[in-house]
BALUMLO-981229 format. One record per residue (C-alpha): residue number from 1; x, y, z. Coordinates in Angstrom, 2 decimals, decimal comma. Each point is the difference from the previous one (the first is absolute). Layout:
// residues N
{NUM {X Y Z}};
...
END
This chain:
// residues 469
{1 {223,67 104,12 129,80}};
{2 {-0,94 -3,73 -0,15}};
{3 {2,68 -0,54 3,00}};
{4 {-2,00 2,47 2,00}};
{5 {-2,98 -1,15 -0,59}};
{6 {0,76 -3,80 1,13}};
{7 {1,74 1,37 2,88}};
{8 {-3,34 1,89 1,07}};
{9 {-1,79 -3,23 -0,88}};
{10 {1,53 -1,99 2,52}};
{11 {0,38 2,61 2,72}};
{12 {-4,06 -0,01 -0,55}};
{13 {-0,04 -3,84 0,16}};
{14 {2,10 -0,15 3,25}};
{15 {-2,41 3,02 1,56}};
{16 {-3,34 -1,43 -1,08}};
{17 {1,17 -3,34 1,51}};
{18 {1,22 1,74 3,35}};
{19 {-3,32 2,03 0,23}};
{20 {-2,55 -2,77 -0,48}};
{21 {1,90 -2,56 2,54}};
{22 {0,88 -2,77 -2,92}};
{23 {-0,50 -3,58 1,13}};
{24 {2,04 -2,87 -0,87}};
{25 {-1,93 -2,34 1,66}};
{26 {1,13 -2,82 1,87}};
{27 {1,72 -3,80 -0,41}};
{28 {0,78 -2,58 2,52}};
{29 {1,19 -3,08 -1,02}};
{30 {-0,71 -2,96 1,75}};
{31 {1,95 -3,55 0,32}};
{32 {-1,65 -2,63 2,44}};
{33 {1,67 -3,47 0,84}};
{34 {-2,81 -2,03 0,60}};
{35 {-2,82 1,61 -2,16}};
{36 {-0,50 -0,57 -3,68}};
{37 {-3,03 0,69 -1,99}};
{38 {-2,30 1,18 2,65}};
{39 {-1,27 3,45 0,88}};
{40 {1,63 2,70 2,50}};
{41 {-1,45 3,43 0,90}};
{42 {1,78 2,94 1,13}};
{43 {-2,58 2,29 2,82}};
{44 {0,80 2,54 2,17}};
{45 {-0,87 1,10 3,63}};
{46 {-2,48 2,77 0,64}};
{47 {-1,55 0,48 3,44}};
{48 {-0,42 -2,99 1,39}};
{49 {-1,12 -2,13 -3,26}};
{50 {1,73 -0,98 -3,00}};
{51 {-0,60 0,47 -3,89}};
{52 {1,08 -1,71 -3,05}};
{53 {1,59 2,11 -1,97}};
{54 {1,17 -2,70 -3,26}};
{55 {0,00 -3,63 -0,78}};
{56 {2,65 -1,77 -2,21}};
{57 {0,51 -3,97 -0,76}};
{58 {3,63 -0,97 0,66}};
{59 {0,86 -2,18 -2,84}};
{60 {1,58 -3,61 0,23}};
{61 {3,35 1,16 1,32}};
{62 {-1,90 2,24 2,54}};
{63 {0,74 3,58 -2,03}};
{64 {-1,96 2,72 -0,41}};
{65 {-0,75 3,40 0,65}};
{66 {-2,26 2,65 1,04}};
{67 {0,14 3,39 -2,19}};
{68 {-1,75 2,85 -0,39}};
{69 {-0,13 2,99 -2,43}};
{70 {-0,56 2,34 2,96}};
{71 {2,16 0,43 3,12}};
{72 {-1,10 -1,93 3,44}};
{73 {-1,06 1,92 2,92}};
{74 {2,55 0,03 2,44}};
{75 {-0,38 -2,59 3,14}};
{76 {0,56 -3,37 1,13}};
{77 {-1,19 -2,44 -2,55}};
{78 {-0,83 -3,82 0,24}};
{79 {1,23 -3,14 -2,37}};
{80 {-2,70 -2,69 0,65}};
{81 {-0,30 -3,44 -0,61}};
{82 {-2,66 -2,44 -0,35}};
{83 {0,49 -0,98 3,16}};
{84 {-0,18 3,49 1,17}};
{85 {3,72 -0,24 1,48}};
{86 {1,59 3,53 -1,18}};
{87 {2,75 1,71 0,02}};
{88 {0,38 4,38 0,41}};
{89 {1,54 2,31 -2,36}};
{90 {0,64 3,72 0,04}};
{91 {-1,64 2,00 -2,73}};
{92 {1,64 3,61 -0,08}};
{93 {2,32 1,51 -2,67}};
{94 {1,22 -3,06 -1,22}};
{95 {-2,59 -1,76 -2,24}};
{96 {1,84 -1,98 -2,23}};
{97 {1,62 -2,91 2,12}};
{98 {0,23 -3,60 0,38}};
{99 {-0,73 -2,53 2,95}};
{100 {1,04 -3,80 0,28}};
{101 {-1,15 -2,60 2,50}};
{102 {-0,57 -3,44 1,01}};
{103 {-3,60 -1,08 1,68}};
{104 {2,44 -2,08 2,13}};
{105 {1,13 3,03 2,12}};
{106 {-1,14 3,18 -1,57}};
{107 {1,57 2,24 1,96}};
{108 {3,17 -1,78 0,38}};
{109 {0,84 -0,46 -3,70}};
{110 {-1,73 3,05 -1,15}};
{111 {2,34 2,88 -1,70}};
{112 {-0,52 3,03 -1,97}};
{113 {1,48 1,72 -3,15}};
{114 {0,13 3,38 -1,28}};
{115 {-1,64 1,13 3,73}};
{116 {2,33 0,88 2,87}};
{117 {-2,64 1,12 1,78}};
{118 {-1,38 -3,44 0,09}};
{119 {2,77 -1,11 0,87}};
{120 {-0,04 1,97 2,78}};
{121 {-3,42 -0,86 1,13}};
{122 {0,82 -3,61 -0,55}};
{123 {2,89 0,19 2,43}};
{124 {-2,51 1,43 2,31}};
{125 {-2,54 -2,57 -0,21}};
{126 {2,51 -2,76 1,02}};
{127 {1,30 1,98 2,96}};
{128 {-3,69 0,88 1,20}};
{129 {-0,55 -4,04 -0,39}};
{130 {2,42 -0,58 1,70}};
{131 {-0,63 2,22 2,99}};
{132 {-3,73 -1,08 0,13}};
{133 {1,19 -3,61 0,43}};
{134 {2,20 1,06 2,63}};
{135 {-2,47 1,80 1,84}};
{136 {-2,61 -2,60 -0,10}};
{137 {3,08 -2,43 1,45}};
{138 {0,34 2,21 2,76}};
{139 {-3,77 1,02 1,02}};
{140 {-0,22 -4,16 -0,18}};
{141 {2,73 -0,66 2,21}};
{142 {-1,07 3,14 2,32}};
{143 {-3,47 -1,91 0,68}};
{144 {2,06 -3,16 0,27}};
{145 {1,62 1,96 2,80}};
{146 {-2,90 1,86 1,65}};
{147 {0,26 -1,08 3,32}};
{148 {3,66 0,42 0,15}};
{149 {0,66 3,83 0,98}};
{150 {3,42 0,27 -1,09}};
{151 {-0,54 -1,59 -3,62}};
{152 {-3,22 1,96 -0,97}};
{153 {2,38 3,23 1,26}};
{154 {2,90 -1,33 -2,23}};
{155 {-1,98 -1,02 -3,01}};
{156 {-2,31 3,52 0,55}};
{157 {3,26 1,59 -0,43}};
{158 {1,32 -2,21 -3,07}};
{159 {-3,59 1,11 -2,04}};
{160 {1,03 3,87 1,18}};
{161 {3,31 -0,76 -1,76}};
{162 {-1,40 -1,65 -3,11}};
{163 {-1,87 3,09 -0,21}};
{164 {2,59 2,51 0,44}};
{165 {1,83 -1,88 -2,80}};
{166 {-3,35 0,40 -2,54}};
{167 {0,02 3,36 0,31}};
{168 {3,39 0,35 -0,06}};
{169 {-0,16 -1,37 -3,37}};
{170 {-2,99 1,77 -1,36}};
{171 {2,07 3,11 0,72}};
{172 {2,88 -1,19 -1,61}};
{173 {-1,90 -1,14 -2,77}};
{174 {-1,57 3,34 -0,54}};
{175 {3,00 2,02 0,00}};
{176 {1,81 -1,66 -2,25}};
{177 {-2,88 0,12 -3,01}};
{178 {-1,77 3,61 0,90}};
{179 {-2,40 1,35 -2,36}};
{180 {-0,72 -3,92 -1,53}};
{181 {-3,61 -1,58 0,85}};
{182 {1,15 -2,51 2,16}};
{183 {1,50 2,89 2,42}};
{184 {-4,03 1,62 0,27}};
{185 {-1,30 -3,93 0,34}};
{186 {3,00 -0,95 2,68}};
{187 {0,00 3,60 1,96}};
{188 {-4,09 0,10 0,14}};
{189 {0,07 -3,41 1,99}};
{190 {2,27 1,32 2,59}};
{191 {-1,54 0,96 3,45}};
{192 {1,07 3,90 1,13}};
{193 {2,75 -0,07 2,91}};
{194 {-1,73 -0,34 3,34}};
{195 {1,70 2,66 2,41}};
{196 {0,71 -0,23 3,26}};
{197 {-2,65 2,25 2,43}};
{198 {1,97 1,70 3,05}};
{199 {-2,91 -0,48 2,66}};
{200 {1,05 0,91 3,15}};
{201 {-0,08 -3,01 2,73}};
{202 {-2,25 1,59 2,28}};
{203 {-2,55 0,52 -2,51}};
{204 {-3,61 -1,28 0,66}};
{205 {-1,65 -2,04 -2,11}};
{206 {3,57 -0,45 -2,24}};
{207 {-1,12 -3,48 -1,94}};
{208 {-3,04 1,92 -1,19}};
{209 {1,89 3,37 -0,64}};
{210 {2,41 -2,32 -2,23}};
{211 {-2,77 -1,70 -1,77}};
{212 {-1,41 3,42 -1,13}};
{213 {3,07 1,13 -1,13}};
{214 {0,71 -2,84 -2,13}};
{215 {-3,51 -0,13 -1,12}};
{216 {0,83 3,71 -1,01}};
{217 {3,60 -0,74 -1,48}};
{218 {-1,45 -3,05 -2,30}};
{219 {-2,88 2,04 -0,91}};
{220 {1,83 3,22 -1,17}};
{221 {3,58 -2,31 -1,51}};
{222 {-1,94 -2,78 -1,35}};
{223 {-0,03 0,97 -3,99}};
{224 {3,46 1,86 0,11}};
{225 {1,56 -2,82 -2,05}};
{226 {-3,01 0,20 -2,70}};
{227 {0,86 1,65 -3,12}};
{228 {-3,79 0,39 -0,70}};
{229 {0,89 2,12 -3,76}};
{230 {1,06 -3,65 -0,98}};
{231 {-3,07 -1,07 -1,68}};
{232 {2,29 -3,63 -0,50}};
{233 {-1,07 -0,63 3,71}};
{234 {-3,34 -0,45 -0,76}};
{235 {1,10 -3,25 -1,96}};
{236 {1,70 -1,72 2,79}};
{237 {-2,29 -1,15 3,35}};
{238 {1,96 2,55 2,19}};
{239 {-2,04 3,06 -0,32}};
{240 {-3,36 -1,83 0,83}};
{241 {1,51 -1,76 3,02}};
{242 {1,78 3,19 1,34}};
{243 {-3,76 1,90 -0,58}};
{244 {-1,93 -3,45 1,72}};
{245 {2,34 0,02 3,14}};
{246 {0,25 3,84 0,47}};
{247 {-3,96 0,66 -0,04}};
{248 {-0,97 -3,49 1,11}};
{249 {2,69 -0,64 3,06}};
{250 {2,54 2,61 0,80}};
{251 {-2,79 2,95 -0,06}};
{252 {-2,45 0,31 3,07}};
{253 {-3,00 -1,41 -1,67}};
{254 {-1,85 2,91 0,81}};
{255 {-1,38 2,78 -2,45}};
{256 {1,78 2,70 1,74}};
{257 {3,15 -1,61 -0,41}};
{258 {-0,27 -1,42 -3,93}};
{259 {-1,98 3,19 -1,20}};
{260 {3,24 2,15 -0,03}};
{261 {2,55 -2,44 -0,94}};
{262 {-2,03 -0,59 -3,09}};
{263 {0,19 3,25 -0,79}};
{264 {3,89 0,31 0,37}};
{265 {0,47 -3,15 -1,99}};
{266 {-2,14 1,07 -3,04}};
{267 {1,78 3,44 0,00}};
{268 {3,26 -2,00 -0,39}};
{269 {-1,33 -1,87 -2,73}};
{270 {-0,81 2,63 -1,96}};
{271 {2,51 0,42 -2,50}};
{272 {-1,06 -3,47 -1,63}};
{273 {-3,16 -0,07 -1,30}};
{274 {-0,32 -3,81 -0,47}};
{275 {1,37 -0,32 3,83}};
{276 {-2,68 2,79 0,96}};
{277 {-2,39 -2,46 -1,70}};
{278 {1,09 -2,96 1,28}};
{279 {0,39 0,76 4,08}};
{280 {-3,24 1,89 -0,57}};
{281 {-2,04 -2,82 -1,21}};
{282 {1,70 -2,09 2,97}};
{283 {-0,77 2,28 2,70}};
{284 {-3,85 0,16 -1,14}};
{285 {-0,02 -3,74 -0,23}};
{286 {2,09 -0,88 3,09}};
{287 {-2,40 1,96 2,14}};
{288 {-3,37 -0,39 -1,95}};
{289 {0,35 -4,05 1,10}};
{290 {1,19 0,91 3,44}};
{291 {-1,48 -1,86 2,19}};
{292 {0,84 2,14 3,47}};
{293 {-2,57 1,88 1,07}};
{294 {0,35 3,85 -0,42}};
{295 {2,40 0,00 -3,17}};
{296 {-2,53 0,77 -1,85}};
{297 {0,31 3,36 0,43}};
{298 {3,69 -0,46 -1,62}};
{299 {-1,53 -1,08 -2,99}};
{300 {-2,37 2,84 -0,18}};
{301 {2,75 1,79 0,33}};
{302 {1,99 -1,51 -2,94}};
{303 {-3,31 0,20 -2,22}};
{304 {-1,31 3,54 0,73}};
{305 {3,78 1,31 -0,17}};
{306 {1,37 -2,04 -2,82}};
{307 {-3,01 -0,86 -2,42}};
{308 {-2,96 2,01 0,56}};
{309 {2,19 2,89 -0,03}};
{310 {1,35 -1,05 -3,66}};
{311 {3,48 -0,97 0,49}};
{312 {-0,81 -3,61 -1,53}};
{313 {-0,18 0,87 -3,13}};
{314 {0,05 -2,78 -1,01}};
{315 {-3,58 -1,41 1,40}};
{316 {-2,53 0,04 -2,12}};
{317 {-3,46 1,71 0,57}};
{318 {-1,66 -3,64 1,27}};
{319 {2,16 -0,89 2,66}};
{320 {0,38 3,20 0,95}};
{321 {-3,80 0,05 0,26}};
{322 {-0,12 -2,80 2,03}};
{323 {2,91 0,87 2,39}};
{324 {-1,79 3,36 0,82}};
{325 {-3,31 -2,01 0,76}};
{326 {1,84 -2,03 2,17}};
{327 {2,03 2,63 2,09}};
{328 {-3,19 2,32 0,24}};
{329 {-1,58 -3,48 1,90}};
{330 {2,94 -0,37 2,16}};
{331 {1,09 3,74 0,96}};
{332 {-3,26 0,70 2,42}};
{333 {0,92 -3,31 2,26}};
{334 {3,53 0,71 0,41}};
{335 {1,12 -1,43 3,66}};
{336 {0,63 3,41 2,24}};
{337 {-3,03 1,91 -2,40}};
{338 {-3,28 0,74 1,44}};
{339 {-2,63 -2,63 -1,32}};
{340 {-2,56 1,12 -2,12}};
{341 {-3,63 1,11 2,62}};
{342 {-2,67 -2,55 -1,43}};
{343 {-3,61 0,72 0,93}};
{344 {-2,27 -3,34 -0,70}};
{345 {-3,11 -1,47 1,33}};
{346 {0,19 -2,21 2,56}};
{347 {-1,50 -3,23 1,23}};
{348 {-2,77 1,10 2,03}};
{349 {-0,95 2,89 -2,42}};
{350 {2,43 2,92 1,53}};
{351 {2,16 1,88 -1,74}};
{352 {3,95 -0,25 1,20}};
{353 {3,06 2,16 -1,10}};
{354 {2,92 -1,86 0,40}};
{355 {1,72 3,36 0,94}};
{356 {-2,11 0,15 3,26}};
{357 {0,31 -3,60 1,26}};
{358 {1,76 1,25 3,95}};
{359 {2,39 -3,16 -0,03}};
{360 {4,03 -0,11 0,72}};
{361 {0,38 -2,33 -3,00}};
{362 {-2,98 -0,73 -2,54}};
{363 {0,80 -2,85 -2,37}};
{364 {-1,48 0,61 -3,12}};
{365 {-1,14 -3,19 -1,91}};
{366 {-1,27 -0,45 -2,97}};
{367 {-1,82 -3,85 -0,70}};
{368 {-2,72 -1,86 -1,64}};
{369 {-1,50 -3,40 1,74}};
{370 {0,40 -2,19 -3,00}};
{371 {3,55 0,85 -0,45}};
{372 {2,01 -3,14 1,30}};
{373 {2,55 1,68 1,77}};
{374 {-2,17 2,48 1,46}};
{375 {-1,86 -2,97 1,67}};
{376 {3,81 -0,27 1,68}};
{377 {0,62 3,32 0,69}};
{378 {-3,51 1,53 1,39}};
{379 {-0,31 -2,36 3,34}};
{380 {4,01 0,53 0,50}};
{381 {-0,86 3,99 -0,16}};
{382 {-3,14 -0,96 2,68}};
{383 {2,70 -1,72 1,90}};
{384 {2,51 3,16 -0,10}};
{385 {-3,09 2,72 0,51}};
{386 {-1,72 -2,46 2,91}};
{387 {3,47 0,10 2,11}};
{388 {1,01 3,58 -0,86}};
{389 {-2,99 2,48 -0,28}};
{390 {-0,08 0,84 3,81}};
{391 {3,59 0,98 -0,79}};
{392 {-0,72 2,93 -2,85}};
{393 {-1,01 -2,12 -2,84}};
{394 {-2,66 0,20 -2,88}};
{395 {-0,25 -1,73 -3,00}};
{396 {-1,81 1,74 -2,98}};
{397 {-1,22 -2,89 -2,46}};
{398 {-0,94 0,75 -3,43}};
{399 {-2,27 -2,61 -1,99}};
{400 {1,47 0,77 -3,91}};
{401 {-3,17 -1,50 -1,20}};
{402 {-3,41 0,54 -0,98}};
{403 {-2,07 -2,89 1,79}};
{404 {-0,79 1,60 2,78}};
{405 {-2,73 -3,13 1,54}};
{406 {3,10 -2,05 0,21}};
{407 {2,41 2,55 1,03}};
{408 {-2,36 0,51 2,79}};
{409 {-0,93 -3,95 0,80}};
{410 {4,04 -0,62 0,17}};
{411 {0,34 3,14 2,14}};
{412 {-2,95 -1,36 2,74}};
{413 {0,67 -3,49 -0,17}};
{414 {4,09 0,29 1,04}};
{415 {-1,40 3,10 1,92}};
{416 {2,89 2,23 -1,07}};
{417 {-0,48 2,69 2,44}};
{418 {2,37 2,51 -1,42}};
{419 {-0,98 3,18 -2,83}};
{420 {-1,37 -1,99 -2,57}};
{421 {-0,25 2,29 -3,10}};
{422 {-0,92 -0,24 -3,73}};
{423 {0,02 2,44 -3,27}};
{424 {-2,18 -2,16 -2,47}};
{425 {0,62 2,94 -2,08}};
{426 {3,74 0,85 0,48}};
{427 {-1,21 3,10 0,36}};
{428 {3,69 0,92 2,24}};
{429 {2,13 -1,41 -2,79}};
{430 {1,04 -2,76 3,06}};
{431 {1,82 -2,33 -2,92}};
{432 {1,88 2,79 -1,66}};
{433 {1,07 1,91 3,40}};
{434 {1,13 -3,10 1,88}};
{435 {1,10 -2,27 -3,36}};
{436 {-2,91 -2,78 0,80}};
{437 {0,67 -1,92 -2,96}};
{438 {-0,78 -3,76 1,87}};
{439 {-0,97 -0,17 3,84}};
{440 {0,49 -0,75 2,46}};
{441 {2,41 3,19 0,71}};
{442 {1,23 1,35 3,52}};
{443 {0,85 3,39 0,64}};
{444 {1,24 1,20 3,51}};
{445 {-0,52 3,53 0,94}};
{446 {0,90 2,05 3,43}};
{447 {-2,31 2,43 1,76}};
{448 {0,28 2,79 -2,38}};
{449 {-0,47 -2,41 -3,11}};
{450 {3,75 -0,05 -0,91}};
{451 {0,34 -3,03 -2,40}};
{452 {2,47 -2,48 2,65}};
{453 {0,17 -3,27 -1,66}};
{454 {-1,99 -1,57 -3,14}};
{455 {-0,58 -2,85 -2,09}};
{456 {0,62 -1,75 3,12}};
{457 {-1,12 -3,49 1,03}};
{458 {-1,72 -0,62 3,06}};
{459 {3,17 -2,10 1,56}};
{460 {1,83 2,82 -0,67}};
{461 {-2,36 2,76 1,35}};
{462 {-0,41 -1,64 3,00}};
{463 {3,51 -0,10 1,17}};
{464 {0,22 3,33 -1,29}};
{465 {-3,04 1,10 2,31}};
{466 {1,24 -1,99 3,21}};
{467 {3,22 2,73 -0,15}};
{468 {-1,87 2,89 -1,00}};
{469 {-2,72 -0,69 2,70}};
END
């Protein structure tokens, strides 16, 4: 009876510890040449920053060791020194390992116990050293060369070789440790396989029919390496840099060209809710401090679909607060929407509906006189409307203030002959509609009040208005 008993107990033991994920923490011991009693830190990549994660003080033989009673998060991790020289170490199923070096040559005299996978990622380092040496050799001795034809073709072709030989060792390097970290961190760097287009020779146009097909290729192939339920990833810098260039350079910076591919990509990332949270909060970031016009409407997109609608939980009821305030100001004024009609008094004691002004372009600006660079931008707008308005163009100006002698004294005196309107009242909601938070503030619209171009500088609408008129 007893026997059974303690064989129940520890069948019990063994499933309670299965069930609840035990932790043994983690160790790794350190051994500097070249340190003694002086503090070292070990951080860790997210995004594009870094974080502490633990300090120790090496003592006088330049020992020590950072330990935990609860396991690390997986990732790429950083040893630091005072001097902020480091050294990278892979965190992943092995936590209890050691690490030697010399400050002499850290990478050259550093080795690893009890972690072949560091081992394997140290091997790694060196080789990826060693090609970035070699490449910045040959890009040097290319520009050396860069009058010389036949050298920039043969050194062109020794940098295409160097590069065949990377990749030829990423794959290699993946294949022979599958289902380890390093394999996700090594295979999520390497660029999809280009193929070759079959465009007939007699094809017109066949440069720009091969541009859109690689723009198409890259576009559709460019995460197939990612494995994005690999939550690891998000402590290494290659997630955030393959999110930066794919929505900041390989995408058509365009909203109807990033508006669907951040759909697919948050689908895909799904089945990790930290990754979920983490390429959500980047796409709402990346494209909130865009500063291209139009992409707003991608982050309108991202906030209406992602966070208004719930889905960040993890918000709480302030920002969330704020966020809606912010995309309610910025969703009427959309480029490509129709602009808000605005009905104020004028100048001369009319009453003008912006809707009705019978021009092929009206800019809409909104200014004070005492706001310094107003007192820049108003006579380059009387420049602009002086040589265009023969040609289709009206400018609607709204005074956002409420001194209306010196709105009108500023008006006569630089005799500003287009609309001049004002709503001492904001009776039309003018700030809320069209986001005037500061002036001065340029909108462009067409004939039918379309919203072309805003937040525009006069420069800038000019050359826009010598191709449009």
């Amino acid at each position: 009876m007893n026997k059974l008993i303690k064989t129940f107990l520890t069948i019990l033991i063994v499933l309670v510890f299965s069930f609840t994920g035990f932790s043994q923490g983690y160790k790794i011991d350190l051994k500097i040449e070249g340190l003694k009693d002086t503090s070292v830190y070990i951080a860790y990549h997210f995004g594009d920053k870094k974080f502490i994660q633990d300090t120790i003080t090496l003592d006088n033989k330049g020992i020590g060791a950072f330990q935990g009673d609860k396991d690390l998060p997986g990732g790429v991790y950083l040893v630091v020194f005072p001097n902020m020289k480091f050294f990278e170490v892979l965190v992943s199923d092995d936590q209890y390992f050691s690490c030697e070096t010399d400050t002499a040559d850290l990478i050259g005299k550093l080795k690893f116990k009890g972690s072949k996978e560091n081992d394997v990622f140290l091997d790694y380092q060196r080789f990826m050293i060693q090609q970035q040496k070699l490449s910045q050799e040959l890009r040097k001795r290319r520009n050396d060369f860069k009058e010389m034809p036949d050298s920039v073709e043969y050194f062109d072709q020794q940098l295409k070789d160097q590069d065949k030989k990377v990749k030829s060792y990423w794959n290699e390097l993946v294949n022979k440790h599958p289902n380890t970290f390093l394999a996700n961190l090594v295979r999520s760097m390497i660029p999809p396989e280009m193929q070759e287009f079959e465009i007939p020779e007699n094809t017109e146009n066949k440069d720009s029919l091969k541009w859109v097909l690689t723009y198409q290729f890259n576009r559709d192939h460019f995460f197939d390496h990612i494995e994005f339920s690999d939550e690891r990833l998000l402590r290494t810098p290659v997630l955030r840099t393959k999110l930066d260039r794919y929505f900041n350079r390989v995408l058509l910076q365009i909203p109807d060209s990033i508006i669907p591919q951040v759909h697919d990509i948050v689908e895909k990332v799904r089945g990790n809710d930290k990754v979920f949270q983490y390429v959500i909060v980047f796409l709402l970031n990346n494209f909130q401090k865009s500063n291209i016009m139009g992409l707003d409407e991608v982050y309108v997109y991202i906030a209406e679909k992602y966070y208004l609608s719930g889905e960040a939980s993890w918000i709480d009821s302030t920002f969330m607060e704020k966020l809606g305030d912010r995309i309610g100001k910025i969703k009427h004024n959309l480029i490509g929407r129709v602009g808000k009609d605005l009905t104020m008094e004028t100048s001369t004691g009319e009453w003008v509906s912006l809707h009705q002004v019978n021009a092929k372009y009206t800019i809409l600006y909104f200014w004070e006189p005492d706001c310094g660079f107003c007192k820049k931008t108003t006579p380059q707008l009387n420049e602009i409307y002086k040589k265009n308005k023969d040609k289709g163009l009206e400018i609607f100006a709204v005074y956002t203030q409420g001194n209306k002698q010196e709105w009108l004294d500023y008006v006569n005196e630089n005799v500003l002959d287009w609309i001049n309107a004002y709503d001492p009242n904001q009776a039309t909601y003018f700030r809320y509609y069209y986001d005037v938070f500061s002036t001065p503030v340029i909108y462009l619209l067409d004939k039918d009040k379309v919203i072309v171009a805003k937040r525009i500088s006069a420069e800038s609408l000019g050359k826009m208005l010598e191709k449009l008129l």
